[in-house]
N, C-alpha and C positions, 0 to 999 in steps of 0.2 A: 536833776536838771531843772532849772527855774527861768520861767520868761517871763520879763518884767518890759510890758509894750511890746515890742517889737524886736527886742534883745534876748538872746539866750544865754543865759546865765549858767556853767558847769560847777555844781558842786566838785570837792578835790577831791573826793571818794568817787566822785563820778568818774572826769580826769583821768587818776591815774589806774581805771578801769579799764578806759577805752585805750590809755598807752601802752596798756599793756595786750591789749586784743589784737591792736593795729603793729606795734613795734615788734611784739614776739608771736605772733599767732595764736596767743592761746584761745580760748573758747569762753563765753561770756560765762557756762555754766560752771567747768571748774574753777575759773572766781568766785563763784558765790559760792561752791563748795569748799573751797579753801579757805575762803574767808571766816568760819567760823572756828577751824581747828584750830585747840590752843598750841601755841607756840612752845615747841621744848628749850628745856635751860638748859645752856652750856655747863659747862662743870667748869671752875673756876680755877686759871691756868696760875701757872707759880708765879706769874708775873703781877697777878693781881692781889697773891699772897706777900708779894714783896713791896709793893706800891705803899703801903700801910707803913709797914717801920722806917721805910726811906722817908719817907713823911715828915713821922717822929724825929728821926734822927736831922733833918732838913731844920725841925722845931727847936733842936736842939742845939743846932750848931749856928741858928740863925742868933737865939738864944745868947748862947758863949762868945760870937763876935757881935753882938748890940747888932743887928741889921736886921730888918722887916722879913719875915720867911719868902714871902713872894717874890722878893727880889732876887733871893737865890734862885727862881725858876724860870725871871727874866730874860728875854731875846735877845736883849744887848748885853754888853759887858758893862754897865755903871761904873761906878767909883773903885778905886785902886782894893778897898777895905772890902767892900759886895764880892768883888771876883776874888778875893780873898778867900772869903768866908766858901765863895762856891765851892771853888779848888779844893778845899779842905774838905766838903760834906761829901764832894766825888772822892777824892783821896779815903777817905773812912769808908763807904760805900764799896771798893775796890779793898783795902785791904782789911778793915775790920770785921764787914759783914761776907766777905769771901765772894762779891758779884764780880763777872768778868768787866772787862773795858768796854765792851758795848754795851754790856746788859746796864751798865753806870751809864753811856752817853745816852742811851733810850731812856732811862728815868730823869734825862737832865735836859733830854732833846739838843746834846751836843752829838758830834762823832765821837768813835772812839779814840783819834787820835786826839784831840780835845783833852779827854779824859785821862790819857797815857799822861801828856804833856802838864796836868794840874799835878796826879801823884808826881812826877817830878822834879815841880818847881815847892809842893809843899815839901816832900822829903829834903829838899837843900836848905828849908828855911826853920829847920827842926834842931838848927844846930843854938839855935835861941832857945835860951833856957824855957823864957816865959810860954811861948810855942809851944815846944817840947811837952810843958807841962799839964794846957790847956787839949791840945793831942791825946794825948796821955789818956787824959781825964772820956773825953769826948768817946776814943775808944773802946773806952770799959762800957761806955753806957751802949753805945753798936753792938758792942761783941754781943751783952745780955739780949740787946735786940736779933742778933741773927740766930742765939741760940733756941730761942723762942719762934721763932721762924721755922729753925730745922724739925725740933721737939713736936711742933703742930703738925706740920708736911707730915712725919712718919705717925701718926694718931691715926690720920684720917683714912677709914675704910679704901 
């Protein structure tokens, strides 16, 4: 706490000292006691194991349709070609690296029916050669990515 004239001034470590005194009752001293124990790490969940190749794979497919990767992670729906490119790295996501339909709309921040609805409209558009072949291509590079995903999972203690 600092008083500059006539003003008192709360440090934020101060602050969220006393909101915590006053909101939940704790005691001023197990704050200070707490405050020095270091903090245990969580153990890092599969979802944070999968974040990573969905990444890559996003790089990749961002890559194969010429679109900006960021785009694909976009709020809005952009251009015809972007939602394209999306549907497709959900579609690969869902059937090449074996994630369910939500575990796809949480790494897209769509729902899952979003996700159902892109494998959908890409499986109907697969009937185009050139598609087809770009597909093709994109899912061999996923699969290697999910098998690399599983391979670690069962390594680790």
């Amino acid at each position: 706490m600092l008083t500059v004239g006539k003003k008192v001034i709360l440090t934020p470590l101060f602050a969220a000292m006393m909101r915590e005194i006053f909101l939940h009752g704790v005691s001023p001293m197990t704050l200070i006691e707490n405050s020095h124990k270091p903090r245990r790490r969580r153990q890092p969940s599969l979802r944070d194991e999968l974040t990573r190749p969905c990444r890559v794979m996003e790089e990749a497919v961002a890559a194969a349709f010429a679109v900006p990767a960021d785009e694909l992670r976009a709020s809005s729906r952009r251009t015809a070609g972007v939602a394209f490119a999306r549907q497709s790295a959900m579609y690969l996501a869902h059937v090449a690296m074996g994630l369910s339909l939500c575990a796809v709309g949480r790494i897209f921040h769509r729902h899952r029916t979003t996700a159902a609805h892109a494998c959908l409209l890409v499986e109907q558009r697969r009937d185009d050669p050139a598609i087809d072949r770009l597909l093709d291509m994109l899912e061999g590079v996923c699969a290697e990515l999910a098998r690399d995903v599983h391979t670690r999972s069962r390594v680790r203690p």
